[in-house]
C-alpha positions in Angstrom: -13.8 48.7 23.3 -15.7 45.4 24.3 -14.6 42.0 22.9 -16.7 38.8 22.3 -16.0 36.1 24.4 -14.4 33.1 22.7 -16.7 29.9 22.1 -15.3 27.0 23.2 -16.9 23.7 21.6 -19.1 21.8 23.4 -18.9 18.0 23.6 -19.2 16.1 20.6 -18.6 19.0 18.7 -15.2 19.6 16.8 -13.8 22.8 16.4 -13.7 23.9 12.2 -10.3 24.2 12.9 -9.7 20.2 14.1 -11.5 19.1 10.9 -10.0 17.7 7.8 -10.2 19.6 4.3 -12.1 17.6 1.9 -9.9 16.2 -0.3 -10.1 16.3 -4.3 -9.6 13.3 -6.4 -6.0 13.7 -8.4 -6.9 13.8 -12.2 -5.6 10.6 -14.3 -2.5 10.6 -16.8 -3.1 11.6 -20.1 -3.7 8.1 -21.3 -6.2 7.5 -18.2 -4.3 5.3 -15.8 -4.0 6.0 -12.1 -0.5 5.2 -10.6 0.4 3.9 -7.0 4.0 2.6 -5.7 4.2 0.6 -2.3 7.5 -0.6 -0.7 7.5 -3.6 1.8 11.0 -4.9 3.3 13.1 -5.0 -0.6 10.3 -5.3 -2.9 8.9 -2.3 -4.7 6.0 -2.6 -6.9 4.9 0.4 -9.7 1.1 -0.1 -10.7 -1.2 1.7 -12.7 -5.0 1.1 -12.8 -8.1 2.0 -14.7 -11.6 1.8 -14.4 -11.9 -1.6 -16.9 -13.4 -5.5 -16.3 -10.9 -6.7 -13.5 -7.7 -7.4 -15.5 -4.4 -7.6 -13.5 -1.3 -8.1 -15.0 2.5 -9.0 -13.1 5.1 -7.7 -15.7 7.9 -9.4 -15.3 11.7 -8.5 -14.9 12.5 -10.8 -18.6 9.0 -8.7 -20.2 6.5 -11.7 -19.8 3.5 -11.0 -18.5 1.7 -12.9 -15.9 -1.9 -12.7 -15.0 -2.0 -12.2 -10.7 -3.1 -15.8 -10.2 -0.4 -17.3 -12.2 2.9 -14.8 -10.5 2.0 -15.4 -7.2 1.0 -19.5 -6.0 -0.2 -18.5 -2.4 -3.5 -17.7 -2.1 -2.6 -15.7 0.7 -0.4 -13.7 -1.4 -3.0 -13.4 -3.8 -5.3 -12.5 -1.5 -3.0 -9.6 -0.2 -3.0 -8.2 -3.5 -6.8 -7.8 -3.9 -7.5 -6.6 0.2 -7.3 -2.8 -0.8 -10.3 -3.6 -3.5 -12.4 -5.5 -1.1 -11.9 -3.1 1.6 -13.5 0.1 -0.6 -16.2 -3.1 -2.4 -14.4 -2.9 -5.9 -13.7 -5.6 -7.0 -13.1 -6.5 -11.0 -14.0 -2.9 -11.5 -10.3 -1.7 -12.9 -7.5 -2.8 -14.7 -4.2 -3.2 -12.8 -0.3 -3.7 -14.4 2.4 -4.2 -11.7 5.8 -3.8 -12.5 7.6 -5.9 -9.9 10.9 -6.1 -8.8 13.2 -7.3 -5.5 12.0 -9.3 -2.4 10.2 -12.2 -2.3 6.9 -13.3 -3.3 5.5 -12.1 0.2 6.9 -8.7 -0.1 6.0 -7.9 -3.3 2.3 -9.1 -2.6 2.6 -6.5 0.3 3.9 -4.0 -2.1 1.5 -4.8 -4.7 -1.5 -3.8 -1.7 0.2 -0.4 -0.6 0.4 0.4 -3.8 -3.2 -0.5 -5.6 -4.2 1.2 -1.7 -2.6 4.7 -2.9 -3.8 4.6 -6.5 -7.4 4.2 -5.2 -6.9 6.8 -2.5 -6.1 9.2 -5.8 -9.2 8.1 -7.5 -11.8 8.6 -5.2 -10.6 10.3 -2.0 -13.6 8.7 -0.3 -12.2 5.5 0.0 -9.3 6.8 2.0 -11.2 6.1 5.6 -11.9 2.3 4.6 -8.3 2.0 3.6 -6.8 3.9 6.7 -9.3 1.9 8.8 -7.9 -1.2 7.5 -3.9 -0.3 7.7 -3.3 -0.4 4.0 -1.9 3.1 3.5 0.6 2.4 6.3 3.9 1.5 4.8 5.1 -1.7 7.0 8.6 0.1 7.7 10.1 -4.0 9.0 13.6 -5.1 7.5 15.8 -7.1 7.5 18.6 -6.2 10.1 22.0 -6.4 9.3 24.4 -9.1 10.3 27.1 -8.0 12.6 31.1 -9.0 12.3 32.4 -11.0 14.8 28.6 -12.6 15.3 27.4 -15.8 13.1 24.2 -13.5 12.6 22.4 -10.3 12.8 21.9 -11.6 17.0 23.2 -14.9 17.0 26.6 -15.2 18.7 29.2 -18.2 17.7 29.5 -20.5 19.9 31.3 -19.8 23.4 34.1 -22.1 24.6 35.3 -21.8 28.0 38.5 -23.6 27.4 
């Protein structure tokens, strides 16, 4: 009984093993919206998005609803909020409602990016390496740490008196 020798890739070449399976692009909900939720420090943000003219609505916590540029004053915060659509070059091209609650302004925008970052993984899996590349499907795991009895802070001692 002979048996063939075992091919060993050569450089440069990746073994079929090593390789990613394509992935397929999830289907949307019934009424045709793609949903995402991101987490940063306390804030979580729900969104759901559809190919439309660039609409992006903040529901509030008392039911109004903002348009993006109105919730959040900071450019940089708005800015955040849009990275995951620049990144894959589509901007205005869908229709985004966030549902936004806990944290600050900052946090939420953060949440708001992780979150509009999954939902456009789930539409077209071929955005993925732009948004990996970038570090917008990595959930920023920072919090807050706890204060500690005994200590005026989470580090910061009282103050020490000799006598």
């Amino acid at each position: 009984m002979t048996t063939s020798p075992i091919q060993m890739p050569t450089l440069g070449e990746t073994p079929a093993a090593a390789t990613r399976p394509v992935k397929v692009a999830k289907p949307a909900d019934k009424k045709g919206w793609w949903w995402g939720t991101g987490r940063r420090k306390t804030a979580v943000a729900r969104i759901r998005m559809k190919p439309g003219k660039g609409d992006f609505t903040v529901e509030c916590k008392s039911g109004k609803k903002k348009s993006h540029t109105e919730y959040f004053a900071e450019e940089r915060d708005r800015n955040d909020c849009l990275a995951a659509f620049k990144a894959c070059q589509m901007e205005g091209k869908f229709d985004v409602v966030a549902k936004l609650h806990g944290g600050g302004f900052m946090g939420q925008a953060g949440a708001v990016r992780l979150a509009i970052s999954r939902a456009l993984r789930d539409y077209d899996p071929g955005t993925e390496a732009a948004l990996r590349a970038a570090g917008f499907l990595t959930r920023d795991s920072r919090e807050v740490e706890r204060k500690k009895y005994g200590q005026a802070g989470a580090r910061r001692r009282f103050q020490f008196s000799k006598r």
